[in-house]
C-alpha positions as CSV (number, residue, x, y, z in Angstrom):
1,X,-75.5,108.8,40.2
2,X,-74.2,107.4,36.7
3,X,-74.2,103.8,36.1
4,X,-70.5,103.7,36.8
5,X,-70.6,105.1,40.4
6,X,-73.2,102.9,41.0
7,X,-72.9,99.5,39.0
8,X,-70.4,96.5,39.8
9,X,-69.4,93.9,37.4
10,X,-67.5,90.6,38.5
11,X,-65.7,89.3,35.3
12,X,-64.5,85.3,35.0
13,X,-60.9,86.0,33.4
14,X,-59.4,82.8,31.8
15,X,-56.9,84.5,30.3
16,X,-57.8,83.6,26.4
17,X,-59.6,86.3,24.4
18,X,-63.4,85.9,24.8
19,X,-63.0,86.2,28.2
20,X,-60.9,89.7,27.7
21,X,-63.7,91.0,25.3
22,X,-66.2,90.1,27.2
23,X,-64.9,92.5,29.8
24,X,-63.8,95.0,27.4
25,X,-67.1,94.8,26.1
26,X,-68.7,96.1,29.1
27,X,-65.6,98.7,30.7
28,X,-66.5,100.4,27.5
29,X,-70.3,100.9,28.4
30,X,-68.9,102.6,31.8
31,X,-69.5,100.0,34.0
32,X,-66.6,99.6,36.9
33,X,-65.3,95.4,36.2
34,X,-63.0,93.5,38.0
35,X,-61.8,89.8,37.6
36,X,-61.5,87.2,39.2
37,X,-59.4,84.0,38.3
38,X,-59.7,80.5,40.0
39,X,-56.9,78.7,40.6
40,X,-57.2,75.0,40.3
41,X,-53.8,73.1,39.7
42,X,-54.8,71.9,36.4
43,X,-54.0,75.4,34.6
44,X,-51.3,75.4,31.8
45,X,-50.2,79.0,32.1
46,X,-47.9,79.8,35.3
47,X,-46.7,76.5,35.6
48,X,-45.3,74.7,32.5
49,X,-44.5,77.3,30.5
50,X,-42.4,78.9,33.2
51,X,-40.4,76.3,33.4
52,X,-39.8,74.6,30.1
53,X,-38.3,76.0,27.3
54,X,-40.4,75.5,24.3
55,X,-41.0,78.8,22.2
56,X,-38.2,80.5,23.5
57,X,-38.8,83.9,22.3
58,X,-42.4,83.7,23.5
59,X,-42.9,85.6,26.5
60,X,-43.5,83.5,29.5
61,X,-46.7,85.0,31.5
62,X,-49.7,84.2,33.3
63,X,-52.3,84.9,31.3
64,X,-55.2,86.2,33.4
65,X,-53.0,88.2,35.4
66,X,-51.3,89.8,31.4
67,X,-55.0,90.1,30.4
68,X,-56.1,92.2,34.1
69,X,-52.9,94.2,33.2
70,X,-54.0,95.3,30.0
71,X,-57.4,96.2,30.3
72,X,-56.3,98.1,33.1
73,X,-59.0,96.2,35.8
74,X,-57.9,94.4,39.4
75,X,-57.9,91.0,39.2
76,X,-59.4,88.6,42.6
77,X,-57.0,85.2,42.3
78,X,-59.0,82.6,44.0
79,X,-57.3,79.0,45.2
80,X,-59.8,76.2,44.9
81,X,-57.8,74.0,45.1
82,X,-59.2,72.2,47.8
83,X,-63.0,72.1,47.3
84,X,-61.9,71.5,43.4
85,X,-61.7,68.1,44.0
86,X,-64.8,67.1,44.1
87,X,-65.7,68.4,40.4
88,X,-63.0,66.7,39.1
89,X,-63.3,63.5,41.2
90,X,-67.3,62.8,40.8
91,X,-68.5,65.5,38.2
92,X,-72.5,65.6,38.5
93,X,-72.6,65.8,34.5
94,X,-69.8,63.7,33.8
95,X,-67.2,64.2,31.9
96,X,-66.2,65.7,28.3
97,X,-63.6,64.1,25.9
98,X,-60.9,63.1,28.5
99,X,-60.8,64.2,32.3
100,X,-62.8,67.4,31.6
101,X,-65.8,67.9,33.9
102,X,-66.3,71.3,31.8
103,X,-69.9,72.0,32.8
104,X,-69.7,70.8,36.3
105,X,-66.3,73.2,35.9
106,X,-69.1,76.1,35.2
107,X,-71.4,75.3,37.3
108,X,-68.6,75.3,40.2
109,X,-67.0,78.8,39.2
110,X,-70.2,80.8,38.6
111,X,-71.2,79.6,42.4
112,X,-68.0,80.7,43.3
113,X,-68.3,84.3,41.7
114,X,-72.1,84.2,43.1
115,X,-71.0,84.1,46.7
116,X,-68.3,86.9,45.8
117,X,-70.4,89.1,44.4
118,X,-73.0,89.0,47.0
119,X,-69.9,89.2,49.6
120,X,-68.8,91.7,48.2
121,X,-71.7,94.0,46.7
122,X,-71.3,93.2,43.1
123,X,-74.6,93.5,40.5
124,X,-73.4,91.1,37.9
125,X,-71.2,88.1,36.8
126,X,-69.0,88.4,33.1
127,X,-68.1,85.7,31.2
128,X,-66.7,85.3,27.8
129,X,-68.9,81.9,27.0
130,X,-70.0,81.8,23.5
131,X,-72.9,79.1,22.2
132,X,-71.9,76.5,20.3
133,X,-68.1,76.8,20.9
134,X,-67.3,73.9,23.2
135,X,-69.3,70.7,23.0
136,X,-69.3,70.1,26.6
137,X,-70.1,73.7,28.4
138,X,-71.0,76.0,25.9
139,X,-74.8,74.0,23.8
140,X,-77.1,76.5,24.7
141,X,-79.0,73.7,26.9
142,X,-75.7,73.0,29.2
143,X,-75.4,77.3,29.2
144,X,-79.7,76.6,30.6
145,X,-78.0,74.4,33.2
146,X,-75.6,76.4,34.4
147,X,-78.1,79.5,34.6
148,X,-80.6,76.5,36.7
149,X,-77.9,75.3,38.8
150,X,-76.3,78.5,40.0
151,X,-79.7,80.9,40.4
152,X,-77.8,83.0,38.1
153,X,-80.6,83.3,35.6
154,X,-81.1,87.7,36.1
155,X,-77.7,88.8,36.6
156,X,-75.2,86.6,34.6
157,X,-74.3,88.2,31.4
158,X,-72.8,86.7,28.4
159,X,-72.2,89.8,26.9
160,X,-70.4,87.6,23.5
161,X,-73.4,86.1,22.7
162,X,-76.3,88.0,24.6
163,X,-78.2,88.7,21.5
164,X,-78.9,85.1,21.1
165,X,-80.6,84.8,24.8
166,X,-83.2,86.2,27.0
167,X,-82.3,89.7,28.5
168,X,-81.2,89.9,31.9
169,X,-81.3,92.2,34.8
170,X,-78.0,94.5,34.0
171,X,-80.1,94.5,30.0
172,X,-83.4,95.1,31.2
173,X,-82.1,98.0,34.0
174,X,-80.2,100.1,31.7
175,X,-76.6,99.0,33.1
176,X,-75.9,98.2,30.0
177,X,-76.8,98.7,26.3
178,X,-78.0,95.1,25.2
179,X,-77.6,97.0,21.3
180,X,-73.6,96.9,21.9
181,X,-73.8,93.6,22.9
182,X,-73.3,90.6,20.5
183,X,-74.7,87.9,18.9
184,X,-71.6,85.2,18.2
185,X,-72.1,81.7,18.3
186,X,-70.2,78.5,16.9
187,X,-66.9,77.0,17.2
188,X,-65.7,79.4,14.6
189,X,-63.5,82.5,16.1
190,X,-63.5,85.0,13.2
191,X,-66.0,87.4,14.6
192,X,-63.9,87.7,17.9
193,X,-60.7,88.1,16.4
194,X,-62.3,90.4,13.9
195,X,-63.6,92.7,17.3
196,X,-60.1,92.3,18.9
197,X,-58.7,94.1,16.0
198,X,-61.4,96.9,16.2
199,X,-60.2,97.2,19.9
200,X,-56.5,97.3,19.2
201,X,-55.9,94.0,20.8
202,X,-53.0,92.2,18.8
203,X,-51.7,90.1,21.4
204,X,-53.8,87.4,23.5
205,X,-53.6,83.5,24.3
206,X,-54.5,81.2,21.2
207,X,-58.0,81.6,21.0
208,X,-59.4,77.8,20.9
209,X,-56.1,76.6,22.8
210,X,-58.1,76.1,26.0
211,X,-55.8,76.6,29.3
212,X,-57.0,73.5,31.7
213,X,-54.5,70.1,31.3
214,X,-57.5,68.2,32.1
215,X,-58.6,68.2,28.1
216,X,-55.5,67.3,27.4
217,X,-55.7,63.1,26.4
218,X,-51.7,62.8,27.3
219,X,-52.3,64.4,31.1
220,X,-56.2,63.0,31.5
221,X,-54.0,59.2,31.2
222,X,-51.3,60.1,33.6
223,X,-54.2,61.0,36.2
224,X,-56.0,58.0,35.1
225,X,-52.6,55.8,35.5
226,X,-52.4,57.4,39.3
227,X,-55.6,56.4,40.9
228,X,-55.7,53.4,38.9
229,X,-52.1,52.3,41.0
230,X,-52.9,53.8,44.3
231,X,-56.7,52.3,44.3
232,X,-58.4,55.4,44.9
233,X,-59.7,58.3,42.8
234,X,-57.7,61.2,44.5
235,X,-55.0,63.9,44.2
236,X,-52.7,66.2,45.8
237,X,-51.6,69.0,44.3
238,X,-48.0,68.1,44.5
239,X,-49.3,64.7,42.5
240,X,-51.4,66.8,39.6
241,X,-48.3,69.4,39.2
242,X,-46.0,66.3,38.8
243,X,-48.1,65.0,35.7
244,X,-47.2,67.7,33.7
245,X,-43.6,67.6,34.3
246,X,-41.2,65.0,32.3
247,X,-41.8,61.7,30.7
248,X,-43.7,59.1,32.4
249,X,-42.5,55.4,32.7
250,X,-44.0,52.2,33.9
251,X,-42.0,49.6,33.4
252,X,-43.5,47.8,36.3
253,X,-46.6,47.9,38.2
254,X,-45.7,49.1,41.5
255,X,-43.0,51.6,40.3
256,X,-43.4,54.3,37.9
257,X,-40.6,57.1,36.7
258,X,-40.4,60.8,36.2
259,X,-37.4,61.8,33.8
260,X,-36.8,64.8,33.4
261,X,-37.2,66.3,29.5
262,X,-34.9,69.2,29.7
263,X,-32.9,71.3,32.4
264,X,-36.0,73.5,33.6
265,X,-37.7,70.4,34.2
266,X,-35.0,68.7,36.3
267,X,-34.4,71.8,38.1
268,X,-38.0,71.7,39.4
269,X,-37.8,67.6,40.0
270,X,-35.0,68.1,41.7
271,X,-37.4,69.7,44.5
272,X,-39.1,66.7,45.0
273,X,-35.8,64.6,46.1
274,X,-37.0,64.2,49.8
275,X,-39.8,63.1,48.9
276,X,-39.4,60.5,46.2
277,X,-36.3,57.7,45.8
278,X,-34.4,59.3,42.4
279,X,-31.9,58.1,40.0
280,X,-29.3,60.0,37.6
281,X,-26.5,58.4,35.7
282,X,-22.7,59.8,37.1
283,X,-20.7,58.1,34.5
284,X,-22.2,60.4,32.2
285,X,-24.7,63.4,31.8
286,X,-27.9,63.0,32.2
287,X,-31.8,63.5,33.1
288,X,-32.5,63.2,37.0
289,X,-35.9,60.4,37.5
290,X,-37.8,60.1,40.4
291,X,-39.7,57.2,41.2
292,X,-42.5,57.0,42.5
293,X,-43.3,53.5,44.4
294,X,-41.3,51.4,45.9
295,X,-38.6,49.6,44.3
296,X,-37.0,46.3,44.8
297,X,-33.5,45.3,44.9
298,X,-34.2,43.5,41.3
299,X,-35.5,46.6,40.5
300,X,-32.7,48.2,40.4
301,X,-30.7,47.6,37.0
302,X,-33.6,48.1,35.3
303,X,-34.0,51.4,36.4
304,X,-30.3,52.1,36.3
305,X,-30.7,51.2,32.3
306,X,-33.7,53.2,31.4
307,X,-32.3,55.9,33.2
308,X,-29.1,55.5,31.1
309,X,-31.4,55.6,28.0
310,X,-31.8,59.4,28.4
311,X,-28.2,60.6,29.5
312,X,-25.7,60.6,27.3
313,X,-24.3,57.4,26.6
314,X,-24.2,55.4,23.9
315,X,-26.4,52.2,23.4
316,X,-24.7,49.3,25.3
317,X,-22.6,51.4,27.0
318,X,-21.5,51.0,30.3
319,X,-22.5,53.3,33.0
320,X,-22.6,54.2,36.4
321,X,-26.3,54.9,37.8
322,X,-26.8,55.9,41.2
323,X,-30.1,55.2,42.7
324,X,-30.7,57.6,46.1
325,X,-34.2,55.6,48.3
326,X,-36.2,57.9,50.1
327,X,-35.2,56.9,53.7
328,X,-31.4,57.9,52.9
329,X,-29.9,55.0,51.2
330,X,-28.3,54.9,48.4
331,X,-26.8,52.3,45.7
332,X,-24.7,52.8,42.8
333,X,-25.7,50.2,39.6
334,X,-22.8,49.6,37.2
335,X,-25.2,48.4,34.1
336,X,-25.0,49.0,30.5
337,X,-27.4,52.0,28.5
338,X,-30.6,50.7,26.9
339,X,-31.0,51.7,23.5
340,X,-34.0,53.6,22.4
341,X,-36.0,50.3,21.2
342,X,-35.3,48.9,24.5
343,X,-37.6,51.2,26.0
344,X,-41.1,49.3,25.5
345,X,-44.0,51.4,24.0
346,X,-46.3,50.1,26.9
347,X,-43.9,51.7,29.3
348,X,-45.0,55.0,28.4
349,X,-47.9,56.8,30.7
């Protein structure tokens, strides 16, 4: 039998480019790849981008599914969401600059695709990791750690940066050629794109954009912010898709406000009414704001004027806000609009 009859690779596909030459990489030595993507609720692609309107004449995709699509391989789309928690909520080796438990992250995926593989008859794991490029995952000890951790050591293949490790199994067997392997290593992304361009590939993710909110500093407070006001360090989907939708206010401690930025993002706030209390200005347009908490009657103009901040009325205005409570009721706050310096700093998430 040839070595593609008879050899399986599982590829981890982010959707940024080092995992798609990884893979292309190794579908070029004849070996039969598929993907797999875990889903976690802290991805940017498929989420914000659909629904915001930033870059308009960027097409809006999902990454690891575009990437599958182009190299022409089936992609596995794995929800983990669920047994995700626990990386993110005690992370054996910490966290990175923010929220990021990046090598725990690893550690957690490559189990994953372990227990796939072996379900499912694979030989050997893919992924696009390169040493040196990120400070948390990718040193070459922490890329040790992940090899100890998982009992990955003989069949996980890094096929970017291979020639700077130990062979392993699909190496040493002849599944593939370690001599078309490569040797990259550092934070620095010239040879990649250089080999994108000997493969044809114009068109992929931002190379060093990353594609998980929890490295973001902006989103990693918002998280922080919710378990520091509910008194416990956990999440809900529905609570980690919410941060990374609309402005975030706390104007007081036991309330906190979710305005809308644009139309997409009121559309998809709007899905949340039965859940939340809301308020939206009717004497004028404006951004729909759920709140999150609950609220008190003196509460109430002060919400109706921060609200009236990001309609269309003029500072000092007057305006009409109605405020709709979760259990049904609803209020209407003749106040006037706050102008943009009435809107304190510290308010901000």
């Amino acid at each position: 039998m040839t070595v593609s009859n008879k050899v399986k690779a599982l590829s981890l596909i982010s959707g940024g480019l080092d995992s798609m030459l990884a893979t292309k990489v190794i579908l070029d030595q004849g070996v039969h790849v598929e993907g797999i993507n875990f889903f976690t609720g802290f991805c940017v692609e498929g989420h914000t981008h659909a629904i915001r309107k930033q870059a308009p004449g960027k097409e809006k995709r999902n990454n690891a599914l575009w990437v599958a699509e182009q190299l022409g391989i089936k992609l596995h789309i794995i929800d983990i969401v669920e047994e995700y928690k626990r990386v993110v909520l005690n992370p054996k080796f910490g966290y990175g600059a923010h929220l990021n438990p990046c090598l725990d992250c690893k550690i957690f995926m490559i189990t994953e695709a372990k227990k796939w593989i072996e379900a499912q008859g694979f030989d050997f794991i893919i992924t696009g990791e390169v040493i040196g490029q990120r400070p948390k995952s990718q040193r070459k000890d922490a890329m040790n750690t992940v090899l100890k951790e998982t009992g990955t050591q003989d069949f996980l293949l890094r096929p970017l940066c291979a020639k700077n490790l130990l062979p392993t199994k699909p190496e040493l067997e002849g599944w593939v050629n370690r001599e078309k392997l490569y040797g990259f290593q550092g934070r620095g992304r010239h040879g990649q794109i250089a080999l994108a361009k000997q493969f044809g590939i114009e068109d992929y993710a931002q190379p060093a954009g990353g594609c998980c909110f929890l490295t973001n500093e902006a989103y990693s407070k918002k998280l922080q912010d919710l378990w520091a006001h509910r008194g416990e360090k956990t999440y809900e989907l529905d609570d980690i898709m919410l941060l990374k939708v609309g402005r975030h206010l706390r104007p007081r401690a036991h309330f906190k406000l979710m305005i809308a930025r644009e139309e997409g993002e009121g559309n998809y706030l709007s899905g949340y009414r039965h859940q939340f209390s809301s308020a939206q200005c009717e004497s004028h347009p404006g951004a729909l704001a759920l709140i999150e908490g609950d609220i008190k009657p003196e509460d109430r103009t002060l919400i109706a004027q921060i609200v009236s901040r990001y309609s269309q009325a003029q500072a000092g205005e007057e305006v009409r806000v109605k405020i709709q409570l979760k259990n049904g009721i609803s209020h209407t706050v003749q106040t006037r609009a706050f102008a943009p310096e009435e809107i304190l700093s510290e308010w901000y998430v």
